[in-house]
N, C-alpha and C positions, 0 to 999 in steps of 0.2 A: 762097152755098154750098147745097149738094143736101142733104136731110133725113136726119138720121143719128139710126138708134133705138140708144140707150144703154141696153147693159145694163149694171148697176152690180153687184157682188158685194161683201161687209164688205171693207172697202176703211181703212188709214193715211186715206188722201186722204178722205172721211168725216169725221176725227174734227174739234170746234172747232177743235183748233191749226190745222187749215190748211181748210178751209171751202170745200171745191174746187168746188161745185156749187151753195155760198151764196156769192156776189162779184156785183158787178157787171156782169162781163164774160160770165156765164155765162148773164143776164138779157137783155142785151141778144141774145144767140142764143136764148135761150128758145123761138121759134116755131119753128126748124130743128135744137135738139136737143132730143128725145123721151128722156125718164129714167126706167128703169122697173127697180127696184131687186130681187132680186132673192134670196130668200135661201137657205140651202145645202141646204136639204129638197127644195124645188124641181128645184135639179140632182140630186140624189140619187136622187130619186125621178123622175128624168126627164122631169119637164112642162116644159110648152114655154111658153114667151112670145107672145102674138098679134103678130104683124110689126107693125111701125107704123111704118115708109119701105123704101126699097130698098136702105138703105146703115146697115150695124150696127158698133156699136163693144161688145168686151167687157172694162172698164175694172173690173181688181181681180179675184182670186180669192185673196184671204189668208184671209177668212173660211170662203168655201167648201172649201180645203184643210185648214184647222185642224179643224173642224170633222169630217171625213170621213176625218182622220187619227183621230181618237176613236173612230173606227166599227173600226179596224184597216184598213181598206183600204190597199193598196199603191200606190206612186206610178202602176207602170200603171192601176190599176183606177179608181182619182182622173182620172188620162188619160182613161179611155175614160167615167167620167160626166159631164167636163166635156165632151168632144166627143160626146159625142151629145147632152146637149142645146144645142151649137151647131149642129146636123144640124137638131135638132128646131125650132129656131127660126129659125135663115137659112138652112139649107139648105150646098149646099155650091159654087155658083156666085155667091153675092150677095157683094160687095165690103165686108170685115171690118178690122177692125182689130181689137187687143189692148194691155193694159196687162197687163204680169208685176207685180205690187209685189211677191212673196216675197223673202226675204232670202236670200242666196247658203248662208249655214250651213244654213238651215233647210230651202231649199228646190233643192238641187242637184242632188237624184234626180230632180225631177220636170222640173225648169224644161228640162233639155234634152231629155229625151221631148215635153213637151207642144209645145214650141216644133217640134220633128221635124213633128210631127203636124200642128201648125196651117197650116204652109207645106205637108206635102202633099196633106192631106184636105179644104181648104177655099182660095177665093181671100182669103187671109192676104196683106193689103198690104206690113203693117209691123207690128212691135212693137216699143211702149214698153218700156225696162226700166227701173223705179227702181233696183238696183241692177247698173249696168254698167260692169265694173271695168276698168282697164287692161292691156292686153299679152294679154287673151282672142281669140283669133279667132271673131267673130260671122260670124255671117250678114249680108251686106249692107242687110239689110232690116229689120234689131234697131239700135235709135235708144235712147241714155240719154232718161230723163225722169225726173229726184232730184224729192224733198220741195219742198215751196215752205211759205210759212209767211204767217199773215196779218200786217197791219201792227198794228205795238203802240210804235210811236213818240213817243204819248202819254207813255209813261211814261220817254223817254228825261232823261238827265241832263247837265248841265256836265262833260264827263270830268273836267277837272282837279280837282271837288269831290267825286266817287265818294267810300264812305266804305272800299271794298272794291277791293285793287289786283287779286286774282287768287281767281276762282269757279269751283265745282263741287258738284255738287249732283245722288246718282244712286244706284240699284241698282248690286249686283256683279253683272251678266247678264254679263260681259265679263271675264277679267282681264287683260287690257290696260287695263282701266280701277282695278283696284285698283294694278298696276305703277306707271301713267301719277301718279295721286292721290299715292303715295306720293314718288316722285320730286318733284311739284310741291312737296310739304311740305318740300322740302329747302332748295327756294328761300329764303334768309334776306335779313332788310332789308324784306318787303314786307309787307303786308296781307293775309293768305290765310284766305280761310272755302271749306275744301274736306269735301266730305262723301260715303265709299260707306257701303252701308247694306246691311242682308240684307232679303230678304222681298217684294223688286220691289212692285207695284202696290198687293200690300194692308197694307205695312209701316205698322207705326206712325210710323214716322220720314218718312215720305215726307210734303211740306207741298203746303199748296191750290197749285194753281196759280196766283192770284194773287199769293199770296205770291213762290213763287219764281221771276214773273216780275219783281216788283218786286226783289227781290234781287240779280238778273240786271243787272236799270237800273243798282242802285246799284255795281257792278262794273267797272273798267274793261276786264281782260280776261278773256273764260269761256273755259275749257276744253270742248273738244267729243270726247269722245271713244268709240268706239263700242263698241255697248250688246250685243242680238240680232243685228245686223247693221250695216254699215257708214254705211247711210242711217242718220240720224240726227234725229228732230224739232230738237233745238237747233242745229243746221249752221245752220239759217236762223231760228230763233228768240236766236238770241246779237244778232245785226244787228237783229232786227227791235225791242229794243227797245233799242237805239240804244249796242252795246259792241264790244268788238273780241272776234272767233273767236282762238282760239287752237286749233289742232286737229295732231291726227298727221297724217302725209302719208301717207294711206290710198291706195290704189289705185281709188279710186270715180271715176269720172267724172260731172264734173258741168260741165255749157256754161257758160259765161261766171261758169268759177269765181273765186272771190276770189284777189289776189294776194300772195304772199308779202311782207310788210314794208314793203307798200301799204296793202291792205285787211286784212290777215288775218297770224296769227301760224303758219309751218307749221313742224314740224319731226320730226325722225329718233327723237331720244332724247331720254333728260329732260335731258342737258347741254346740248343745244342749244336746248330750250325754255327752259334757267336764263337762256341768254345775250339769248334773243332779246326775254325779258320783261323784264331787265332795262335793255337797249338802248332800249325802248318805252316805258320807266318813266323812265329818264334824264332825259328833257324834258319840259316838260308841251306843249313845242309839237307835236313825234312824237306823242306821245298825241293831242292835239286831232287834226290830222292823220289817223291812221290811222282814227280812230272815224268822222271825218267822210265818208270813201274806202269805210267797212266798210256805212254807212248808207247812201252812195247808192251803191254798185253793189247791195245789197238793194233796195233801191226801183227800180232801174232794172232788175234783171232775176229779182227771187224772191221774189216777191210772187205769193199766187195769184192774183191776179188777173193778173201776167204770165204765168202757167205754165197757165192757162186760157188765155188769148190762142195759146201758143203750141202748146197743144193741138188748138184750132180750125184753127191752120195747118196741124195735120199730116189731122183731118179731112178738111178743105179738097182732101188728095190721092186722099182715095178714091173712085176712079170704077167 
């Protein structure tokens, strides 16, 4: 592969839950990807990046929008300082690529201007979108690329001894998620520790992450259900540490998604998640079953360390 300088912006893909740029896959490219992080003053203030190969990737702008939506800027204006300093930095001949992570709620004033822009004012290959939903008409050249989550398998359990048959555990950013929670409590006969809460991130109620990954373990099945946006950290953090998804059947596109009443619990309404949880519960052999399906198609394709691999493939195309 030809040397690709990475510019990084505050970036989901960043945070420990998924460690996109700390894996081992990312190490072993080390010498042909150039990472050089970059933060939202910077673009704002228009300085430019020293080039460092002939082929640029610009991976995450959630930081530098949030950020610059505080200053009041308009999504145009947000447009025109993120491209010029892609002007300022690669020019507008040198062979680019882009990562969108905004969320569709948050960011749908901008994402189709800037997207406009990137494909006319610069040689724009492809873009990533983390969130790329179904029955959109994209541009040929707009590729999903969801959350990935790192492995916490360690902490996985015997399903059939879980002490916790159905888990949730979250902000009300969503109410589809307080709709979703209260439904779920309706469910009678199972084990239910479901929990919304007010105050998002700096709530008292909100527990360590350790904790409520262990909590997760001891669960057979988590509810996933979306938050600010559709992408979700526990989409892939439910498997990762070894339980079955249970999730709405959102409109998200995600490649070699989990399958319905294989790997994953999908459904409509909350009648049809009573039925489907209760079908999954039925047996402890189902259960063994699905959990075992839910873990390894996460390991076999949502791991960042996969979603890095599959990253590098799409690098790979830019010439």
């Amino acid at each position: 592969m030809k040397p690709v300088h990475v510019i990084v912006g505050g970036t989901y893909f960043l945070e420990p839950r998924v460690k996109f740029f700390e894996n081992p896959v990312f190490f072993q490219n080390a010498d042909v990807v150039t990472i050089d992080r970059v933060d939202w003053e910077q673009v704002y203030k228009g300085k430019s990046v020293a080039r460092k190969a002939d082929i640029g990737f610009i991976f995450g702008i959630k930081q530098w929008t949030r950020k610059m939506r505080k200053k009041r800027l308009t999504p145009k204006e947000i447009v025109g300082h993120i491209c010029a300093f892609i002007e300022k930095t690669f020019g507008s001949k040198m062979p680019i690529g882009f990562l969108n992570d905004l969320e569709i709620r948050s960011g749908s004033s901008l994402t189709g201007r800037l997207h406009k822009a990137l494909f006319k004012r610069f040689n724009c290959q492809f873009i990533l979108l983390r969130e790329y939903l179904e029955g959109k008409n994209y541009d040929g050249r707009i590729y999903p690329f969801a959350i990935s989550s790192v492995d916490r398998l360690r902490l996985a359990q015997n399903p059939v001894e879980k002490s916790i048959d159905l888990y949730f555990r979250g902000d009300n950013s969503s109410d589809d998620r307080k709709e979703l929670i209260r439904a779920a409590n309706r469910i009678d006969g199972i084990h239910k520790k479901l929990k919304v809460y007010k105050g998002g991130e700096r709530s008292e109620e909100k527990i360590p992450e350790e904790q409520f990954f262990k909590e997760m373990a001891d669960s057979k099945i988590c509810l996933n259900v979306m938050g600010n946006g559709y992408s979700c950290y526990r989409y892939q953090e439910i498997p990762s540490v070894g339980s079955i998804v249970a999730t709405k059947n959102y409109p998200l596109v995600v490649e070699n998604d989990y399958i319905d009443m294989h790997s994953c619990i999908k459904f409509e309404h909350g009648s049809e998640l009573k039925d489907k949880v209760n079908k999954v519960l039925s047996s402890k052999q189902h259960t063994r079953d699905m959990t075992e399906e839910c873990k390894s198609r996460f390991l076999k394709y949502h791991t960042t360390e996969k979603r890095f691999a599959d990253f590098i493939s799409y690098l790979e195309r830019l010439a």
